[in-house]
C-alpha positions in Angstrom: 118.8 89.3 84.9 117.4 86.9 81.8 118.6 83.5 81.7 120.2 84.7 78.3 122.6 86.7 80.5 123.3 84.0 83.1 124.8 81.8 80.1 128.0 84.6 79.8 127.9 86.5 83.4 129.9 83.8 85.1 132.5 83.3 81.5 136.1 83.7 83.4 138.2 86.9 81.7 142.0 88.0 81.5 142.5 91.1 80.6 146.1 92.4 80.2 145.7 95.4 78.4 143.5 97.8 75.3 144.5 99.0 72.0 142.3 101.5 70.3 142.6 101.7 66.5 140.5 104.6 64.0 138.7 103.8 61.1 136.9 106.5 58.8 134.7 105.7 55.7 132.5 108.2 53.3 129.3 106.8 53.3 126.2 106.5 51.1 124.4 108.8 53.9 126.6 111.5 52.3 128.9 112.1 56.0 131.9 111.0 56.6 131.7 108.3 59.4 135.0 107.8 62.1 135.2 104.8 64.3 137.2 103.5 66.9 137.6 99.9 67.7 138.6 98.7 71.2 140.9 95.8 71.2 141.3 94.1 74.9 144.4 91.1 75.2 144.2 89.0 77.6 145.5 85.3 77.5 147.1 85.1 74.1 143.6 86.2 73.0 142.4 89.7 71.6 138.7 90.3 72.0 137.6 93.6 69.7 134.7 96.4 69.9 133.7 99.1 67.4 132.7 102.7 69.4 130.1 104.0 67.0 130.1 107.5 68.4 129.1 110.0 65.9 130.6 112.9 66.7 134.4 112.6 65.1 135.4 115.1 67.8 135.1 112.8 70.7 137.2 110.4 68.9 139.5 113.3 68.1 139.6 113.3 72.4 140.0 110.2 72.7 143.0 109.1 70.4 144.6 112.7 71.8 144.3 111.6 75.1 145.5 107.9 74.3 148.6 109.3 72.2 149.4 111.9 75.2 149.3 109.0 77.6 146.0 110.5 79.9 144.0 107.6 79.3 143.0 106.7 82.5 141.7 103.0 81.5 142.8 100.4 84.2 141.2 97.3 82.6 143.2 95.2 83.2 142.6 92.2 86.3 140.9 88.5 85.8 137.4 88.8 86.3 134.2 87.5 85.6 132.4 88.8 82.3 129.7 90.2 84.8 132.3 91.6 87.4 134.0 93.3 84.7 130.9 94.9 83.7 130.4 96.0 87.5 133.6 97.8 86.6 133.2 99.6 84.0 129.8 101.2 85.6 132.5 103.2 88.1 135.1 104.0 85.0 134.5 107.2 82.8 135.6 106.1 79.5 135.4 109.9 77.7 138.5 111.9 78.5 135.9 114.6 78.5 132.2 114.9 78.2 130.6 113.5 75.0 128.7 115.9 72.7 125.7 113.8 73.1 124.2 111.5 76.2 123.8 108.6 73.6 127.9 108.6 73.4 128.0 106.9 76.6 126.2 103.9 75.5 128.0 103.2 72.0 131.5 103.8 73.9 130.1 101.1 76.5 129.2 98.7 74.3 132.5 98.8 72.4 134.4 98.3 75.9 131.7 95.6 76.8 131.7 93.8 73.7 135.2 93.5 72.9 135.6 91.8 76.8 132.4 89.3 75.6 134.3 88.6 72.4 137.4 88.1 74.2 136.2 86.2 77.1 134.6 83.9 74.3 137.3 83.7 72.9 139.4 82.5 76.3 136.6 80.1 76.7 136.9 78.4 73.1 133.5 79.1 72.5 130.9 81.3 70.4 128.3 83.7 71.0 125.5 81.5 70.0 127.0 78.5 71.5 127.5 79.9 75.3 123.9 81.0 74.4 122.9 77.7 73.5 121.6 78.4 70.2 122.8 78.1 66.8 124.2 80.5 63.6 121.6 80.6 60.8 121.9 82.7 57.2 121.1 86.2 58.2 118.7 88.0 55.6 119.5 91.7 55.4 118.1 94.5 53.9 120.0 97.5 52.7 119.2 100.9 54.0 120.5 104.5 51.8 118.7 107.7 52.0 117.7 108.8 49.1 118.3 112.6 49.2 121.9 113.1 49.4 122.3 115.4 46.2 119.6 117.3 46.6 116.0 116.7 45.7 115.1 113.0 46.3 115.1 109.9 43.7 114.8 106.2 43.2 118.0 106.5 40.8 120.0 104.7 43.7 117.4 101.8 44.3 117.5 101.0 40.8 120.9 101.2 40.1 121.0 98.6 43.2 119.0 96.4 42.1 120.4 96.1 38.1 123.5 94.8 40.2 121.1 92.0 42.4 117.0 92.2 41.5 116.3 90.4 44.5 117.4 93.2 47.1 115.9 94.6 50.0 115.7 97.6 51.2 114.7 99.7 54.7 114.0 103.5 53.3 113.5 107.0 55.2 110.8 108.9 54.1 111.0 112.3 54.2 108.5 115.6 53.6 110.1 116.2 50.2 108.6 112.6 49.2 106.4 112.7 46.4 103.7 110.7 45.5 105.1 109.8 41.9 108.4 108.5 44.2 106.0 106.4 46.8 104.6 105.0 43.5 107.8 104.1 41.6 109.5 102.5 44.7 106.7 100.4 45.5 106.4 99.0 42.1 109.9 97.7 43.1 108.3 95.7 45.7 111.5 95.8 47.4 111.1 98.1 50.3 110.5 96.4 53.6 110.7 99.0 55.9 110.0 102.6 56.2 111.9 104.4 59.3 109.6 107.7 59.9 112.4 108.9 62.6 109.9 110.8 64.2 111.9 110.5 67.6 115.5 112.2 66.6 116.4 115.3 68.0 118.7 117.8 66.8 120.0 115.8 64.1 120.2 116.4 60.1 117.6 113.3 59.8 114.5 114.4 62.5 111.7 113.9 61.0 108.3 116.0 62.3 105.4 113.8 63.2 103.3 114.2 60.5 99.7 112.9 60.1 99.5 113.0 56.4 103.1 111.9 55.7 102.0 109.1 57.6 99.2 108.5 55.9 100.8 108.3 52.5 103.2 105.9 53.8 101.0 103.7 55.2 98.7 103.5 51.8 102.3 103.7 49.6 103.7 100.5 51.4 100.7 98.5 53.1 103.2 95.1 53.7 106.4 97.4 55.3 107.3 97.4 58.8 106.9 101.1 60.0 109.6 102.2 62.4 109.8 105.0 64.9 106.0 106.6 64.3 104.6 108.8 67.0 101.9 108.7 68.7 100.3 112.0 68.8 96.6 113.5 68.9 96.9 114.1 65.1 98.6 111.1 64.2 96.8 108.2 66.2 93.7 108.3 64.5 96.5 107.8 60.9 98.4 104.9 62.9 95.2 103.1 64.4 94.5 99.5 62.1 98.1 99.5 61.5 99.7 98.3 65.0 101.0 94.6 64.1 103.3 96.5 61.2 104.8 99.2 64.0 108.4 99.3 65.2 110.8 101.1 67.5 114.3 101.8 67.2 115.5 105.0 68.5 113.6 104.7 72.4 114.7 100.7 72.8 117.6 100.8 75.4 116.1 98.4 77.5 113.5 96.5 79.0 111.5 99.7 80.5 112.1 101.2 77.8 109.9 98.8 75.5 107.7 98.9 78.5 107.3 102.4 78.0 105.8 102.4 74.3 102.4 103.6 73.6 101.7 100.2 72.3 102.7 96.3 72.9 105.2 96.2 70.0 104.5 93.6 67.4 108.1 94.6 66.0 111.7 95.9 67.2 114.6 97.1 65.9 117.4 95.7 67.8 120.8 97.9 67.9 123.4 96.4 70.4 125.4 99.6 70.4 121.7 101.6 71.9 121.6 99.1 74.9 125.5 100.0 76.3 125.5 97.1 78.5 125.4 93.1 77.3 123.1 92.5 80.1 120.4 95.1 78.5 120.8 93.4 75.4 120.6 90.1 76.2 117.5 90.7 78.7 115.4 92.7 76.1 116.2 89.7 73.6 114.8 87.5 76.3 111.7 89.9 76.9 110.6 90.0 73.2 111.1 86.4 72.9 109.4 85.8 75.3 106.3 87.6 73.7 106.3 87.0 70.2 107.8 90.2 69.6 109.1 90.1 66.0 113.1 91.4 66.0 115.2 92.5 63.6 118.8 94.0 63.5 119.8 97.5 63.2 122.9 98.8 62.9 124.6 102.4 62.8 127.4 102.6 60.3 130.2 100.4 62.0 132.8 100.3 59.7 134.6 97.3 61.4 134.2 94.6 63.7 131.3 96.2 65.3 129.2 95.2 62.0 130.3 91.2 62.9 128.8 91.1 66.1 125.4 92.6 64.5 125.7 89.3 62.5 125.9 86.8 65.0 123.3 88.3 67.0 121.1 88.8 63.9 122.0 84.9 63.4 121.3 83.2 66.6 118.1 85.2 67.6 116.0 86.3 64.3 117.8 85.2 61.2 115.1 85.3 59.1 113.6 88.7 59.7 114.4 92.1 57.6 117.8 92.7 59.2 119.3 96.4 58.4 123.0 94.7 58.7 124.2 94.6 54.9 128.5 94.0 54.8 129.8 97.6 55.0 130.8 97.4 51.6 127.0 98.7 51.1 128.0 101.9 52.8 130.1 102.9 49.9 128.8 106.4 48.5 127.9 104.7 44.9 126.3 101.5 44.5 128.5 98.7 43.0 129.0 95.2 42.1 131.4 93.9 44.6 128.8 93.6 47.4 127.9 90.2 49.1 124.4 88.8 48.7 121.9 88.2 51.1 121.5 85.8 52.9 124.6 85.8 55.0 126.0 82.7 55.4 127.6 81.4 58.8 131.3 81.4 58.8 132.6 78.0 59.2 134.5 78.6 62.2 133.4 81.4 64.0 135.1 82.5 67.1 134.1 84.2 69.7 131.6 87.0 69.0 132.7 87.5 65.8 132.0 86.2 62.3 135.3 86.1 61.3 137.9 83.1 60.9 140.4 85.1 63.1 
């Protein structure tokens, strides 16, 4: 374990019982996205986490099984944050199997960060202080597909920036790309990262790995971090010179698995809800810092809470970097006005994991 981890293993925790509550949201991604948060109490405290699951039936299965009373949670005890971690690896917290492996790792995290946030919060502290670093003003960049009525456009980047000219964004490309649209969003210079999703599977947003796709990117956006390219026979020969502008998102669950890359990563996307576990988290943070690896956050439609703790991790490790947290109120299906403006600043009194002044 990271020294990073050894700051909130030993935090003492009270844990008296859960609440789950649902939250639902049509998104500009053109879906409809259900959450659950996870509320543990404990101590006169209540520590939350957001379950960003994707597939609405499992959290069909889970409120069904909570409202029938079958939910077999026994949380409840006084730990330590790391002993109640040890717990959870022997607890099965689907009622029944998840559609999708991944599942277990976003229904983890919301468990395990909601006990973080309360055990902060029984220790009258804050993420970045038990850390021992500091909240900074979090730059973010805002991502939207650009194909969700049909045939792709820049209508949506420009309607976003006539409400704030100075925005960022973090784009998909996709086959039905054309040059004249490469051309029109770059004159924006606005677009700091390009997400080639060349790693999903069986999803409505794989991407193939595609050497001349590639290619055009590349040329289209030479300052934009690249994100989940793969290496292939075809494509290394496209990717080669461009190495210090590479990132992964998708594969990073973990130290091994940065290990694993066909490269030494000059950038990462960081999602907490990938890594399940704080103590993945919290170690891979360690790992990159340790070697200049440039981070920035990720996030996967939380609609909640889940979207503040993206924050104060964004704030107390790379502030500064091309963050994909914008507020939720960028998820709305149209842009609009009433958006906050980046950067993020630090709440005044922030509590626990949160940014919040609950």
């Amino acid at each position: 374990m990271s020294d990073l981890y050894d700051r909130v293993a030993d935090l003492p925790l009270v844990v008296d019982g859960f609440d789950l509550d649902r939250h639902e949201m049509d998104t500009s991604a053109g879906f409809t996205r259900v959450t659950t948060v996870v509320e543990l109490r404990g101590d006169g405290e209540r520590g939350r986490g957001e379950d960003v699951t994707y597939d609405i039936e499992d959290h069909d299965r889970l409120r069904d099984a909570r409202d029938d009373g079958a939910l077999d949670w026994d949380l409840a005890g006084e730990y330590t944050f790391d002993e109640f971690s040890a717990a959870l690896d022997d607890l099965d917290l689907f009622p029944e199997p998840p559609e999708r492996a991944a599942s277990r790792h976003y229904r983890r995290w919301a468990v395990e960060s909601a006990a973080l946030d309360l055990a902060l919060r029984q220790a009258d502290t804050t993420f970045a202080e038990a850390l021992g670093r500091e909240y900074d003003p979090v730059r973010f960049v805002v991502s939207t597909r650009l194909d969700t009525e049909g045939e792709p456009s820049t209508d949506r980047i420009h309607r976003w920036l006539d409400v704030d000219p100075t925005m960022e964004f973090k784009l998909d490309p996709t086959a039905a790309w054309t040059r004249e649209l490469m051309d029109d969003l770059a004159a924006t210079d606005s677009v700091r990262i390009l997400d080639l999703k060349s790693y999903y599977e069986g999803t409505e947003v794989d991407t193939d790995a595609d050497p001349e796709r590639y290619r055009q990117v590349l040329a289209a956006f030479p300052d934009a971090v690249v994100e989940d390219a793969k290496f292939t026979d075809e494509t290394r020969p496209v990717l080669s010179g461009h190495e210090d502008r590479l990132s992964w998102d998708y594969p990073i669950t973990d130290v091994e698995s940065v290990e694993s890359l066909p490269i030494e990563p000059s950038w990462l996307n960081i999602k907490p809800s990938r890594f399940g576990t704080v103590a993945d988290l919290l170690d891979t943070i360690a790992y990159c810092l340790d070697r200049d690896v440039s981070l920035y956050g990720g996030g996967q439609y939380e609609l909640g809470v889940g979207r503040e703790h993206l924050h104060a991790v964004a704030s107390a490790f790379y502030p500064e970097n091309p963050n994909d947290v914008a507020p939720s109120a960028y998820h709305a299906p149209e842009p609009h006005s009433d958006v906050p403006a980046s950067p993020l600043e630090p709440p005044a009194d922030p509590k626990g994991l949160r940014w919040s002044r609950e």
